[in-house]
Structures are given as structure tokens and as C-alpha cells.
mmCIF file of the N, C-alpha and C atoms, coordinates in Angstrom:
data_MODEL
# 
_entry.id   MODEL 
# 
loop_
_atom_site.group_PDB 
_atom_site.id 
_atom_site.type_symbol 
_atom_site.label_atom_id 
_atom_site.label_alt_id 
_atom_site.label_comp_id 
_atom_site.label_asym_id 
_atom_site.label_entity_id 
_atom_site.label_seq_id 
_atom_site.pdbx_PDB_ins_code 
_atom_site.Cartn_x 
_atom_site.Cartn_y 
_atom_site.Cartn_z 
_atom_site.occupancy 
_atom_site.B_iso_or_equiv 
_atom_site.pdbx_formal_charge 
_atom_site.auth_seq_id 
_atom_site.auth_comp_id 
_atom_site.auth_asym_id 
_atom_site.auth_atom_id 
_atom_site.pdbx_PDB_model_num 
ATOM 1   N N  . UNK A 1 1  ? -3.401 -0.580  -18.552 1.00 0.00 ? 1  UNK A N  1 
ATOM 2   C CA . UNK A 1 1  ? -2.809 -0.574  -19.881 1.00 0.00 ? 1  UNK A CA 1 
ATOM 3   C C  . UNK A 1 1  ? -1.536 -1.411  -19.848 1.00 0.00 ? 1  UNK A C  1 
ATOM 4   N N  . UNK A 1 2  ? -1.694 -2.468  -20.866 1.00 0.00 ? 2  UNK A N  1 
ATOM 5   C CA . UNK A 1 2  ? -0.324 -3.160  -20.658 1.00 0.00 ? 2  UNK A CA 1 
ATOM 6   C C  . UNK A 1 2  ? 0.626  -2.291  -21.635 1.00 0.00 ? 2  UNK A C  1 
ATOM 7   N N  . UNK A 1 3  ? 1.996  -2.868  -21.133 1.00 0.00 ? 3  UNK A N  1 
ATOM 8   C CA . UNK A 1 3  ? 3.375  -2.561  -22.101 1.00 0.00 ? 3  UNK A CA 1 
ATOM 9   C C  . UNK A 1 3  ? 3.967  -2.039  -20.831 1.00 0.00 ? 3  UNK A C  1 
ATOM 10  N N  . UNK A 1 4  ? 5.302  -1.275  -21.750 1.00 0.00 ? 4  UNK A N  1 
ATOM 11  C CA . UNK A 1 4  ? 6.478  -0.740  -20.466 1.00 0.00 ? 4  UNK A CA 1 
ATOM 12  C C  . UNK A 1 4  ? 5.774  0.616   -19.829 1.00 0.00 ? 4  UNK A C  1 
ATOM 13  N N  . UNK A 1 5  ? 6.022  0.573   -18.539 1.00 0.00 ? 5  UNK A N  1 
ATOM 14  C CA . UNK A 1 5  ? 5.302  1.983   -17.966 1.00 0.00 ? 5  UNK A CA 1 
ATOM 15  C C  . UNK A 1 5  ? 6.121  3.149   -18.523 1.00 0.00 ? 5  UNK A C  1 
ATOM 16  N N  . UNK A 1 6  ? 7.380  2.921   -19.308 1.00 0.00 ? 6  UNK A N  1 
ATOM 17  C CA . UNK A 1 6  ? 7.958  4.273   -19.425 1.00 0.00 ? 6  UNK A CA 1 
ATOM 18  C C  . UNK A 1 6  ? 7.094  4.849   -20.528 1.00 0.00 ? 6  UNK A C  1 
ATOM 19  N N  . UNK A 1 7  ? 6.240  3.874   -21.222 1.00 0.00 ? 7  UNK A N  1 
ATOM 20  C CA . UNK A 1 7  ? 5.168  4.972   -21.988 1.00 0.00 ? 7  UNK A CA 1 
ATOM 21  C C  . UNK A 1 7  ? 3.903  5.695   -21.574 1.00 0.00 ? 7  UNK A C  1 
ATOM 22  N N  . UNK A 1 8  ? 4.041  5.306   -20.270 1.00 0.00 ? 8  UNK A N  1 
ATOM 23  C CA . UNK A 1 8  ? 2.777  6.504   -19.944 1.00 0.00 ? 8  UNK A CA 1 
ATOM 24  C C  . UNK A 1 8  ? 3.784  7.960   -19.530 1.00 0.00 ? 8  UNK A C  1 
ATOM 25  N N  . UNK A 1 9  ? 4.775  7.667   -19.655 1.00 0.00 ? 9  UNK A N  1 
ATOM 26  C CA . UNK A 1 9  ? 5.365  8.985   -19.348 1.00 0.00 ? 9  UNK A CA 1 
ATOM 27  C C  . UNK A 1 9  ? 5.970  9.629   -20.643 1.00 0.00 ? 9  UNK A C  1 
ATOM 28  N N  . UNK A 1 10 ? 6.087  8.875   -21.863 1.00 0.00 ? 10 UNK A N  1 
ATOM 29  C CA . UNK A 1 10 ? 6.692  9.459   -22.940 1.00 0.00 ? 10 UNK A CA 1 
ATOM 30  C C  . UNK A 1 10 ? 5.716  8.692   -23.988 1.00 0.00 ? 10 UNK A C  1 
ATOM 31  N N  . UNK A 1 11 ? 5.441  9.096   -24.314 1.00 0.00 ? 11 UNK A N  1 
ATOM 32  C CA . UNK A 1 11 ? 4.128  8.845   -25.762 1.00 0.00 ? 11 UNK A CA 1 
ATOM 33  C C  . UNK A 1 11 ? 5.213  8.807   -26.720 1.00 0.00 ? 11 UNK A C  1 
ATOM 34  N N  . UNK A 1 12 ? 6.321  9.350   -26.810 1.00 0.00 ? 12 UNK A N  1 
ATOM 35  C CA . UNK A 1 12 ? 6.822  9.086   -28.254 1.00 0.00 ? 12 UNK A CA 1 
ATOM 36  C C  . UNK A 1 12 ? 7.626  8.072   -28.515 1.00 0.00 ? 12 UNK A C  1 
ATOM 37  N N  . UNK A 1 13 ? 7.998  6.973   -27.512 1.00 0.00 ? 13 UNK A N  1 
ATOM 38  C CA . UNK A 1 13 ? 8.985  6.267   -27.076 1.00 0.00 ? 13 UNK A CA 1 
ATOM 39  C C  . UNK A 1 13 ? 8.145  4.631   -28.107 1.00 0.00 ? 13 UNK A C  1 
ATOM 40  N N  . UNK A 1 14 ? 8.923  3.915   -28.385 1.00 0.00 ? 14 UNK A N  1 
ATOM 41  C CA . UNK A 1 14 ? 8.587  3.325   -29.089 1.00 0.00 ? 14 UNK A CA 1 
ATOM 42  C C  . UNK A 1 14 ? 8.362  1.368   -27.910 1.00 0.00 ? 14 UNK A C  1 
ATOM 43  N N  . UNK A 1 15 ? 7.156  1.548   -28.630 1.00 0.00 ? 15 UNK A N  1 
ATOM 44  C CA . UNK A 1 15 ? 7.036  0.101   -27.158 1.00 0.00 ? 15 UNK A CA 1 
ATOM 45  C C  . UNK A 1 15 ? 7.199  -1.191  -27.836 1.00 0.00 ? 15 UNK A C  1 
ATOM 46  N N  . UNK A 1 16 ? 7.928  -1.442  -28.777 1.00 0.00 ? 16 UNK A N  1 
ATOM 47  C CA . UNK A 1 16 ? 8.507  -2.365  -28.975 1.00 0.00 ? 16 UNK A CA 1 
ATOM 48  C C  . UNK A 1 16 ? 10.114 -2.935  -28.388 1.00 0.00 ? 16 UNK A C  1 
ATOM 49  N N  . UNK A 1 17 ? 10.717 -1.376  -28.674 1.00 0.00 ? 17 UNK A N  1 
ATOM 50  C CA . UNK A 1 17 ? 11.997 -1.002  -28.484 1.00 0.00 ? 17 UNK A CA 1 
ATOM 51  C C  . UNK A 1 17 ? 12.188 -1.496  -26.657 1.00 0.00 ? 17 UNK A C  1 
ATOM 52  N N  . UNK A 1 18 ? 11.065 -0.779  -26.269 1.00 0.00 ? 18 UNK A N  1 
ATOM 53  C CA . UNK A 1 18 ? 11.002 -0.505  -25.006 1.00 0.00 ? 18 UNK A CA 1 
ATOM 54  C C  . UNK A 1 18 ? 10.942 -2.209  -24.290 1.00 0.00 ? 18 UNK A C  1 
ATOM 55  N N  . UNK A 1 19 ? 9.682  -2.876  -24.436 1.00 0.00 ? 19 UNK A N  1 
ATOM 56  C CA . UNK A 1 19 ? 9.903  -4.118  -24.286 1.00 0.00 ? 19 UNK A CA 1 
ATOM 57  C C  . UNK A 1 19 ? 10.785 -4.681  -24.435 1.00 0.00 ? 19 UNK A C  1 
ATOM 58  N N  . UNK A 1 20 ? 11.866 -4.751  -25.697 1.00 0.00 ? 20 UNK A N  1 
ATOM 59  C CA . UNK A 1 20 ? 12.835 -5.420  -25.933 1.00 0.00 ? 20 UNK A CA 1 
ATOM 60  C C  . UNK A 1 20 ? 13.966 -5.008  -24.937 1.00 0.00 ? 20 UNK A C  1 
ATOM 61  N N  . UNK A 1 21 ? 14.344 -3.894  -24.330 1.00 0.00 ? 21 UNK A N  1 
ATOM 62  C CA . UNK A 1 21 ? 15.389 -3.797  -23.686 1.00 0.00 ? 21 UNK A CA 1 
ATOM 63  C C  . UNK A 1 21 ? 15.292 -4.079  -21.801 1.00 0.00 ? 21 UNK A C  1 
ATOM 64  N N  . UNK A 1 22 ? 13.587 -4.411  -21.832 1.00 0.00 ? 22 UNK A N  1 
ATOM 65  C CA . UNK A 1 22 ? 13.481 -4.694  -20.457 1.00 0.00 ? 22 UNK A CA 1 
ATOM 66  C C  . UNK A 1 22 ? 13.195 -5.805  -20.266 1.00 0.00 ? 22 UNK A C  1 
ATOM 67  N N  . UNK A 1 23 ? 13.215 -6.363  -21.742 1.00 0.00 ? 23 UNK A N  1 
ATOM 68  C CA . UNK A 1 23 ? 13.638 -8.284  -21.479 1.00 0.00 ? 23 UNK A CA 1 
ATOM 69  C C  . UNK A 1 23 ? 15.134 -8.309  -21.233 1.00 0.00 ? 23 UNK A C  1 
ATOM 70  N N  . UNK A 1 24 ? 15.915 -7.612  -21.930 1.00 0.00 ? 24 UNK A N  1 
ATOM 71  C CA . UNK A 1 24 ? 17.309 -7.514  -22.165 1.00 0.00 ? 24 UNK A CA 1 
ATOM 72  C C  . UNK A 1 24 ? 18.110 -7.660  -21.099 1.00 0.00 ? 24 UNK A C  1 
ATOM 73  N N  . UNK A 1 25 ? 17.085 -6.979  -19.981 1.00 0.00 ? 25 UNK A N  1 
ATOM 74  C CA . UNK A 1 25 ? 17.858 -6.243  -18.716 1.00 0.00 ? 25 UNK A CA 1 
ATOM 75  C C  . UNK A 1 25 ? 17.622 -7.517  -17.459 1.00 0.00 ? 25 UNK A C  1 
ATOM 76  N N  . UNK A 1 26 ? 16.855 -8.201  -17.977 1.00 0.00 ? 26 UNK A N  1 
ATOM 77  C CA . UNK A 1 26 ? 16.194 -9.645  -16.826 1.00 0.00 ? 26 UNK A CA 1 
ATOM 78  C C  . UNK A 1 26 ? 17.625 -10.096 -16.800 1.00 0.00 ? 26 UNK A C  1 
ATOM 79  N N  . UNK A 1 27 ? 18.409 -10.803 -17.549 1.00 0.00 ? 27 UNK A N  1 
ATOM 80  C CA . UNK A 1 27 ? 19.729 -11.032 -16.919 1.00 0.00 ? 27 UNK A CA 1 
ATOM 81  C C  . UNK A 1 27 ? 20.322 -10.899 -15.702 1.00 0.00 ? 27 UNK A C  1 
ATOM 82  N N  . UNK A 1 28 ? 20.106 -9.403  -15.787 1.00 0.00 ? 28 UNK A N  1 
ATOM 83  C CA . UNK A 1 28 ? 21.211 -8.676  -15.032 1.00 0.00 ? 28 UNK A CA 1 
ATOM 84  C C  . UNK A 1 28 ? 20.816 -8.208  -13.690 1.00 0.00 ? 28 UNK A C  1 
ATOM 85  N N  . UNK A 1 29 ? 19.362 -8.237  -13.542 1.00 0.00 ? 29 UNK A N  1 
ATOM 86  C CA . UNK A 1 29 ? 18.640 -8.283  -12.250 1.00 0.00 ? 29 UNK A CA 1 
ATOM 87  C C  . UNK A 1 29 ? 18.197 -9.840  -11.840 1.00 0.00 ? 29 UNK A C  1 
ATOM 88  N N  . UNK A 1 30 ? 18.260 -10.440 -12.403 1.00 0.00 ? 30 UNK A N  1 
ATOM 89  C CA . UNK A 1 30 ? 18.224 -12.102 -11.712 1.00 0.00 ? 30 UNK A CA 1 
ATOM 90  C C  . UNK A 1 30 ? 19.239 -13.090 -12.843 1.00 0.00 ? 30 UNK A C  1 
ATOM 91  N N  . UNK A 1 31 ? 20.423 -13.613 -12.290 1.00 0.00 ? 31 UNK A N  1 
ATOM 92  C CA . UNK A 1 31 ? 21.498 -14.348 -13.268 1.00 0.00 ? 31 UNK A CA 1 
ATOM 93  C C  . UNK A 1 31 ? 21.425 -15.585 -13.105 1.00 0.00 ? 31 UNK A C  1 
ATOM 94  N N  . UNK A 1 32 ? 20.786 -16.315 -12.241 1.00 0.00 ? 32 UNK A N  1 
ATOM 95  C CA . UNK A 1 32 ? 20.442 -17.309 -11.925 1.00 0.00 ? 32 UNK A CA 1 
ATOM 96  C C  . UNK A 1 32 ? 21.094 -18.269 -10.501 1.00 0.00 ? 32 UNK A C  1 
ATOM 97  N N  . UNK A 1 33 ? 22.311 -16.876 -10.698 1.00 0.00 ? 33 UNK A N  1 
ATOM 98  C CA . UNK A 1 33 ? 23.242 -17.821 -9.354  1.00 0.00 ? 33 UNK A CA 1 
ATOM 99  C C  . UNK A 1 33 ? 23.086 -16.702 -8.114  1.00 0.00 ? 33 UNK A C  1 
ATOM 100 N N  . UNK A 1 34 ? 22.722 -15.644 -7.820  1.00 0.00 ? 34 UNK A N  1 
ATOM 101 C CA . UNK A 1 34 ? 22.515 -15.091 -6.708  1.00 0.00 ? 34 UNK A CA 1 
ATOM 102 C C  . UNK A 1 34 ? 20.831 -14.659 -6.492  1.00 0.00 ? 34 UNK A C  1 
ATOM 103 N N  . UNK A 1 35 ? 20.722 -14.065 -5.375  1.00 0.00 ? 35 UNK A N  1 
ATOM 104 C CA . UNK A 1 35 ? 19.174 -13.486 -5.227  1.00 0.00 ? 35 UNK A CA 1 
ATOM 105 C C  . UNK A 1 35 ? 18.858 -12.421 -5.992  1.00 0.00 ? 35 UNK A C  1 
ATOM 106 N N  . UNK A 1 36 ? 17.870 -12.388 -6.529  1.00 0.00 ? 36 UNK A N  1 
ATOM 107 C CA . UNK A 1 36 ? 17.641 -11.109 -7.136  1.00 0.00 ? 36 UNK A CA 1 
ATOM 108 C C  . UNK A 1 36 ? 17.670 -10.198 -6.665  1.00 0.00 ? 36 UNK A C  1 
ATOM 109 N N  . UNK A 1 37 ? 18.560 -8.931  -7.319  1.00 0.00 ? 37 UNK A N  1 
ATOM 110 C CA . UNK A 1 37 ? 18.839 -7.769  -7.144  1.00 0.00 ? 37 UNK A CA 1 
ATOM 111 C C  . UNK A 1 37 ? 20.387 -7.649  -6.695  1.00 0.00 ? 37 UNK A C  1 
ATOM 112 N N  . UNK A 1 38 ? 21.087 -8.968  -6.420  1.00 0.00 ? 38 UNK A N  1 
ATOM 113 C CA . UNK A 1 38 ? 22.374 -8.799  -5.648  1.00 0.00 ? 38 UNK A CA 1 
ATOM 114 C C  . UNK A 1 38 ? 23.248 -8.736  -6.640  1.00 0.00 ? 38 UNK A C  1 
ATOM 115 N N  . UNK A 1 39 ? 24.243 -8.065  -5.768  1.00 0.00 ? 39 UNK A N  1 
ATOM 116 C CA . UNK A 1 39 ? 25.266 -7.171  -6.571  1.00 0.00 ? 39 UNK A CA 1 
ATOM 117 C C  . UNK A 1 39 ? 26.610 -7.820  -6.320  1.00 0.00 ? 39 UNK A C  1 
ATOM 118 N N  . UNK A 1 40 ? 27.464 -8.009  -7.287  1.00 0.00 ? 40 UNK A N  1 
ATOM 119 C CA . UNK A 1 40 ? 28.599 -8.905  -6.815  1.00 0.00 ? 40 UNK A CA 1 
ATOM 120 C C  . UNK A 1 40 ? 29.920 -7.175  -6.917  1.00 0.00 ? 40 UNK A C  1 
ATOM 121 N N  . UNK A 1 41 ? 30.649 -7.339  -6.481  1.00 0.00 ? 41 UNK A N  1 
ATOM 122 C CA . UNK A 1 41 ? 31.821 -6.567  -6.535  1.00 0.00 ? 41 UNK A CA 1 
ATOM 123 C C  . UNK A 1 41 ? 32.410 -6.330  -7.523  1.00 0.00 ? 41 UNK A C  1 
ATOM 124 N N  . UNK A 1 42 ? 32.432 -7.477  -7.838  1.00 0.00 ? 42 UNK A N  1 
ATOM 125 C CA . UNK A 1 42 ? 33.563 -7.724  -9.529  1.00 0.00 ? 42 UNK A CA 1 
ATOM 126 C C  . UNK A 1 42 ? 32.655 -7.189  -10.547 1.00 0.00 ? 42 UNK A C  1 
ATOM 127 N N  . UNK A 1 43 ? 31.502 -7.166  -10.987 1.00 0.00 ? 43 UNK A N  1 
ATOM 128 C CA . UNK A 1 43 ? 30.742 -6.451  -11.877 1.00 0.00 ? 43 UNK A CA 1 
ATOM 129 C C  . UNK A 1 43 ? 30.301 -4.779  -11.291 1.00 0.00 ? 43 UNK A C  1 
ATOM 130 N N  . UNK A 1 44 ? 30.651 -4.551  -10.327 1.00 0.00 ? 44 UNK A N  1 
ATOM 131 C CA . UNK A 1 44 ? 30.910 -3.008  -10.222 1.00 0.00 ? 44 UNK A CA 1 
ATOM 132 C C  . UNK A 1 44 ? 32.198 -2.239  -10.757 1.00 0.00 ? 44 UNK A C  1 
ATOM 133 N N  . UNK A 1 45 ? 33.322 -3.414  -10.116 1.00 0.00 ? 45 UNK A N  1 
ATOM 134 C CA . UNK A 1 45 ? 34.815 -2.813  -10.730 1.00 0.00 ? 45 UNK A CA 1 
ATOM 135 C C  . UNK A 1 45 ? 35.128 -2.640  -11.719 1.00 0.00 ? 45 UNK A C  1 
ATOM 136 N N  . UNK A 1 46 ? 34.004 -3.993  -12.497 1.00 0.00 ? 46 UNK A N  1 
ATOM 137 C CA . UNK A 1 46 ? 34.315 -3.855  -13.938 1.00 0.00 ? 46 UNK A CA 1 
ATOM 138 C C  . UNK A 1 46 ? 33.820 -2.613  -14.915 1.00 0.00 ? 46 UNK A C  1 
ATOM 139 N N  . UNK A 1 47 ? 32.535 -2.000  -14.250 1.00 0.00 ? 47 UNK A N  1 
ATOM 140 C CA . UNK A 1 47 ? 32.391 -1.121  -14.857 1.00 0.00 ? 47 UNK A CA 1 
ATOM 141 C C  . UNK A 1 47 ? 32.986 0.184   -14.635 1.00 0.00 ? 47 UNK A C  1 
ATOM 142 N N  . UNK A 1 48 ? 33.298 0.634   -13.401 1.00 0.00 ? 48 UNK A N  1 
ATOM 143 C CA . UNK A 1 48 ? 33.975 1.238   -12.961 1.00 0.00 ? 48 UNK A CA 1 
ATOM 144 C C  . UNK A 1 48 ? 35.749 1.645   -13.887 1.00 0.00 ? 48 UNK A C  1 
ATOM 145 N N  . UNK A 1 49 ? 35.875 0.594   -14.356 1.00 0.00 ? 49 UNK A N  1 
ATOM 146 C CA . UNK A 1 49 ? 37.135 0.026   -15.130 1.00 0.00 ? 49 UNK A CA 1 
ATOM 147 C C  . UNK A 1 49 ? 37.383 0.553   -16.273 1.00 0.00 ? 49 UNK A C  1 
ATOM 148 N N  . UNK A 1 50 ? 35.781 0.061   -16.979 1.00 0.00 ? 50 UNK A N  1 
ATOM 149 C CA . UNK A 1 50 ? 35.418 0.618   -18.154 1.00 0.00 ? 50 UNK A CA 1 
ATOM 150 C C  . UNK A 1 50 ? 35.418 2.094   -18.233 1.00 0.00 ? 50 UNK A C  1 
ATOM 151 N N  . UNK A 1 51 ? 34.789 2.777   -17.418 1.00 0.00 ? 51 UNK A N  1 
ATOM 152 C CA . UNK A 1 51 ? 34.276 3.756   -17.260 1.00 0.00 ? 51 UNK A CA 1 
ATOM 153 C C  . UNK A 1 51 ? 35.368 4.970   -16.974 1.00 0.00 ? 51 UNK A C  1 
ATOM 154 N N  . UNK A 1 52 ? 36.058 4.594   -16.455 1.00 0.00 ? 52 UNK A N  1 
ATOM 155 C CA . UNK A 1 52 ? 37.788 5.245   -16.234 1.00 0.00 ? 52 UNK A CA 1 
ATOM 156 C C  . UNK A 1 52 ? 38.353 5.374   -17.355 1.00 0.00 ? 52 UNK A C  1 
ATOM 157 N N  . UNK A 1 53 ? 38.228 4.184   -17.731 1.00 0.00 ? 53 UNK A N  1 
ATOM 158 C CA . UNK A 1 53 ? 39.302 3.646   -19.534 1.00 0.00 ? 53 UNK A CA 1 
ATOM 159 C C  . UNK A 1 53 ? 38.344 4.864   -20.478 1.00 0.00 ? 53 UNK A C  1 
ATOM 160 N N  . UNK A 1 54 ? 37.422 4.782   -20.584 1.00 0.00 ? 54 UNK A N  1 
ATOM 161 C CA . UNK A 1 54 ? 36.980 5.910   -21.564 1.00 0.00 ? 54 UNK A CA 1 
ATOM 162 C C  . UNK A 1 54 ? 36.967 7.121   -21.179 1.00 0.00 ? 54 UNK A C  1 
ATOM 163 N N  . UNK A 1 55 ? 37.900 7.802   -20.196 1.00 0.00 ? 55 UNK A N  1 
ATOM 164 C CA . UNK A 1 55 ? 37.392 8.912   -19.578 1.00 0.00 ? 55 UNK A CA 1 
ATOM 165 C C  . UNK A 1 55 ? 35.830 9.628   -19.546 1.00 0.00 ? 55 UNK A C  1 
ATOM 166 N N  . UNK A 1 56 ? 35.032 8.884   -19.149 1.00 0.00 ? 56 UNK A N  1 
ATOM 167 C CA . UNK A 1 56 ? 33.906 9.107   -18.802 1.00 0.00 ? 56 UNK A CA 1 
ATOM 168 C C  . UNK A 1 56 ? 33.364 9.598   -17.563 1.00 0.00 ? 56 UNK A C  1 
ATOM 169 N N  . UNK A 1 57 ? 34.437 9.539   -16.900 1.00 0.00 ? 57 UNK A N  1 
ATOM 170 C CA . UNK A 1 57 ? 34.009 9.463   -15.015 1.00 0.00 ? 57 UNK A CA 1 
ATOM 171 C C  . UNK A 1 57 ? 35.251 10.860  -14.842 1.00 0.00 ? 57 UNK A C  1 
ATOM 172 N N  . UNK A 1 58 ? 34.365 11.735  -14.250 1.00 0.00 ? 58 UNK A N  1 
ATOM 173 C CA . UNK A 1 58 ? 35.240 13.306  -14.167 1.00 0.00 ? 58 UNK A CA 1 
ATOM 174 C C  . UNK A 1 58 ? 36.390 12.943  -13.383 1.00 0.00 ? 58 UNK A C  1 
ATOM 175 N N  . UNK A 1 59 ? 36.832 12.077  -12.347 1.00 0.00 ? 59 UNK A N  1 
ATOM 176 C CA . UNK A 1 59 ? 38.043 11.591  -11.396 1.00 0.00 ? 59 UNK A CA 1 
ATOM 177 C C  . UNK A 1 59 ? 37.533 10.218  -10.709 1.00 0.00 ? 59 UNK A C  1 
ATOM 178 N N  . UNK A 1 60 ? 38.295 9.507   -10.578 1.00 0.00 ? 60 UNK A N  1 
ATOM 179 C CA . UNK A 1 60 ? 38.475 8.708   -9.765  1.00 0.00 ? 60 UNK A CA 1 
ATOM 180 C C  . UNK A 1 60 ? 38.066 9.056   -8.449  1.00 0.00 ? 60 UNK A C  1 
ATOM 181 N N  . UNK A 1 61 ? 37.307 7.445   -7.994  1.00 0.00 ? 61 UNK A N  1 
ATOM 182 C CA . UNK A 1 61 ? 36.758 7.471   -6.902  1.00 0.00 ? 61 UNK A CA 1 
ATOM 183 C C  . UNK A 1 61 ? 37.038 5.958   -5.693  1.00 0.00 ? 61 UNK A C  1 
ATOM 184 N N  . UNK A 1 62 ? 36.459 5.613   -5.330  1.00 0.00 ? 62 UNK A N  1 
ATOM 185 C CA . UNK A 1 62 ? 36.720 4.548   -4.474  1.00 0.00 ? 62 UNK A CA 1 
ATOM 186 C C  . UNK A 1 62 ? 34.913 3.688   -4.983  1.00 0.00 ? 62 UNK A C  1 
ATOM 187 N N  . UNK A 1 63 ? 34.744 2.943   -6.232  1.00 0.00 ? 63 UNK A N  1 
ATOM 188 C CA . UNK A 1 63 ? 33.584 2.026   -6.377  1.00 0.00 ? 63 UNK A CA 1 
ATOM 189 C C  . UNK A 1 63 ? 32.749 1.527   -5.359  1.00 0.00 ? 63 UNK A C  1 
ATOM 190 N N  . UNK A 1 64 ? 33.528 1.217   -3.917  1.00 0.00 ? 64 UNK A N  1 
ATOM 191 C CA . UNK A 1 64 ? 32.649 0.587   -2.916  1.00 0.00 ? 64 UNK A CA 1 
ATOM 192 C C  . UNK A 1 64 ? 32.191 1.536   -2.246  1.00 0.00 ? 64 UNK A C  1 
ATOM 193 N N  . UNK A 1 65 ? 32.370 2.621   -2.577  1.00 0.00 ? 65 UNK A N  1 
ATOM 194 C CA . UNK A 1 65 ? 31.569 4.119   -1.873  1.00 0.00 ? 65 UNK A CA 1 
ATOM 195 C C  . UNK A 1 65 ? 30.177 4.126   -2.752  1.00 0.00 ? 65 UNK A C  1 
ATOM 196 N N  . UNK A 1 66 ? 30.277 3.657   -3.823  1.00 0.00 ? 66 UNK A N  1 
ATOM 197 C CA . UNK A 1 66 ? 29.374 3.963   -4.908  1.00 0.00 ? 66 UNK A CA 1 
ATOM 198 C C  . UNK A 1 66 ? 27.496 3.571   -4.796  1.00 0.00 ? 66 UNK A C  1 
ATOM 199 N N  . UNK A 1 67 ? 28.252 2.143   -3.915  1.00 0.00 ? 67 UNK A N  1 
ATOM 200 C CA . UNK A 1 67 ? 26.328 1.336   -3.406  1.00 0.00 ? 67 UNK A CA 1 
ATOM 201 C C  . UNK A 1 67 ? 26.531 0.403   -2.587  1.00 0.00 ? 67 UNK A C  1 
ATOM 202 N N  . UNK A 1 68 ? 25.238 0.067   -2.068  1.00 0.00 ? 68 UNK A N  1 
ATOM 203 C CA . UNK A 1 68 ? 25.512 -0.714  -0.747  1.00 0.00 ? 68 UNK A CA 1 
ATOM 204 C C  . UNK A 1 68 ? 24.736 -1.483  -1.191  1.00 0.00 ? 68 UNK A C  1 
ATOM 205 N N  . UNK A 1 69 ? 24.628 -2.894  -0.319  1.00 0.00 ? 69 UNK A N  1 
ATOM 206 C CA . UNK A 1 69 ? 24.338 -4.199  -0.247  1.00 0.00 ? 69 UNK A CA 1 
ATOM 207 C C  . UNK A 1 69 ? 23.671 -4.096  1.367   1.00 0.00 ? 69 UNK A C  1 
ATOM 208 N N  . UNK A 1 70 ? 23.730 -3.027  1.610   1.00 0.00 ? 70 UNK A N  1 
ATOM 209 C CA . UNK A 1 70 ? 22.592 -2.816  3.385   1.00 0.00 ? 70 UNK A CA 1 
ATOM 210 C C  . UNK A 1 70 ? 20.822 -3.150  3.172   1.00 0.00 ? 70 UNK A C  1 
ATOM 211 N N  . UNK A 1 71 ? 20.327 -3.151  2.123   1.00 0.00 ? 71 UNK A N  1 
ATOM 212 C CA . UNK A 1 71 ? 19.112 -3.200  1.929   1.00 0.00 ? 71 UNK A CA 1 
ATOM 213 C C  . UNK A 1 71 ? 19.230 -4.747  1.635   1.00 0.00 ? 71 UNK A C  1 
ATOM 214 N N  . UNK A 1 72 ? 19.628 -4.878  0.684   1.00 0.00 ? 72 UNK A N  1 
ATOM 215 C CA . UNK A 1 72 ? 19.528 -6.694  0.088   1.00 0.00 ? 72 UNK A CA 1 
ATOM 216 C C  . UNK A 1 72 ? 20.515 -7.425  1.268   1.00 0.00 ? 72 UNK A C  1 
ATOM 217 N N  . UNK A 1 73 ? 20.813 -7.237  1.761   1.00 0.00 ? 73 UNK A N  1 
ATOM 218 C CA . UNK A 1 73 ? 21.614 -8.159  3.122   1.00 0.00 ? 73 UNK A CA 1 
ATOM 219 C C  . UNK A 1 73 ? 20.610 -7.953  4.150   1.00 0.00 ? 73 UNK A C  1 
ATOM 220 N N  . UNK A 1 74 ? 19.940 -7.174  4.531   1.00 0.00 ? 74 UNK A N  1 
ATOM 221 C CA . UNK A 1 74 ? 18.461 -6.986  5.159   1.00 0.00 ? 74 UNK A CA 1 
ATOM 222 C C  . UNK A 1 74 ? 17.990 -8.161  5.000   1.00 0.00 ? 74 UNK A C  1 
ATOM 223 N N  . UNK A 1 75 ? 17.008 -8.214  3.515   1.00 0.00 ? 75 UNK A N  1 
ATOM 224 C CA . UNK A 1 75 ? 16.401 -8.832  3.107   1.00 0.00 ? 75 UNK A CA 1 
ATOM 225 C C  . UNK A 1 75 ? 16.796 -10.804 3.146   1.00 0.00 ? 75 UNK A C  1 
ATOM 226 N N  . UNK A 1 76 ? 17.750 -10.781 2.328   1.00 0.00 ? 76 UNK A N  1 
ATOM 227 C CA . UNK A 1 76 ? 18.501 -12.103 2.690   1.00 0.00 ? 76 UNK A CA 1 
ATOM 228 C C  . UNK A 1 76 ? 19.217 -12.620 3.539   1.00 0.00 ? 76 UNK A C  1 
ATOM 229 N N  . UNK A 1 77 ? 19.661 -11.683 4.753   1.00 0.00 ? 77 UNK A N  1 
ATOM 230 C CA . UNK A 1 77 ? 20.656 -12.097 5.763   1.00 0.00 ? 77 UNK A CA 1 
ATOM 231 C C  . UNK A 1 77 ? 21.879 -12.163 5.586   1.00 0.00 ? 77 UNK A C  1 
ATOM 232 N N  . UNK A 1 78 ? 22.421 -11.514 4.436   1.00 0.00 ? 78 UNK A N  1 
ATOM 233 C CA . UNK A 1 78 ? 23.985 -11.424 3.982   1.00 0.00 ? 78 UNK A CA 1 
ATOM 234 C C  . UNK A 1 78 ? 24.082 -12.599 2.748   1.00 0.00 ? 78 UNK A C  1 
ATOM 235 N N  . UNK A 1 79 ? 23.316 -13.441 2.248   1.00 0.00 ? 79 UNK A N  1 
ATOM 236 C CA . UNK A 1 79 ? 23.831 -14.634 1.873   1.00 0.00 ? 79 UNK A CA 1 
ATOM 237 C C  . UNK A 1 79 ? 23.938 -14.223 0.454   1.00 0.00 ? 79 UNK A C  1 
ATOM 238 N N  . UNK A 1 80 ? 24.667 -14.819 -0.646  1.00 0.00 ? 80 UNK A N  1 
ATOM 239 C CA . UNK A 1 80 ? 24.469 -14.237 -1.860  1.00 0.00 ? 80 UNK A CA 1 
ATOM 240 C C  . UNK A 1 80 ? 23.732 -15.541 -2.577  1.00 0.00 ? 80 UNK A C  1 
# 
């Protein structure tokens, strides 16, 4: 069955909507200047940033605790 798989798990979810936001999201998993899936620092802090500024985040933490780059440095050898 084509479309987004999140509708075999939710029938009520709308698969237009759904398509549209997982084109949306191609950006941000391939930008054109690193390997796909890699994660730069500065777009963690930034959200991190954000995420403080709205009190959204119960306390402060240290961001580079948050995810690793051990799997995709595997894969690519460290290179971005």
C-alpha cells in the first residue's frame, strides 16, 4: 500500500497532510552539504536555545549529552 506508513497505524490521520510534512522534513535529513543523517552542533544549540527561551525544557542540561554522532561517524569515518 503506498502513502506514509504512519497510516497503517492511524486510519484517521489524514494522508495528504501526512505526505506533505514528510516532504517537508527531506531538508533536514539530507541539506545538501553534509551526509545524510549528520548532525551539525550549531543546529542542536539552536534548538536547545529555543527550547530554554520558551521554558519548555523542565532545567537545563548540557545539549552534547543529548545525541551522538558514534553511529554516523561509524558509517562515514568522522567526515561531515
Amino acid at each position: 500500500e503506498a502513502g506514509p506508513l504512519a497510516l497503517k497505524y492511524d486510519s484517521t490521520l489524514d494522508a495528504a497532510q501526512q505526505a506533505a510534512m514528510m516532504e517537508a522534513s527531506v531538508p533536514l535529513v539530507y541539506t545538501g552539504e553534509d551526509h545524510i543523517g549528520w548532525m551539525r552542533d550549531e543546529v542542536w544549540q539552536g534548538m536547545y536555545d529555543i527550547l530554554l527561551e520558551q521554558a519548555l525544557l523542565d532545567q537545563p542540561f548540557d545539549v552534547h549529552e543529548a545525541y551522538t554522532m558514534e553511529f554516523l561517524e561509524g558509517i562515514y569515518g568522522g567526515e561531515q
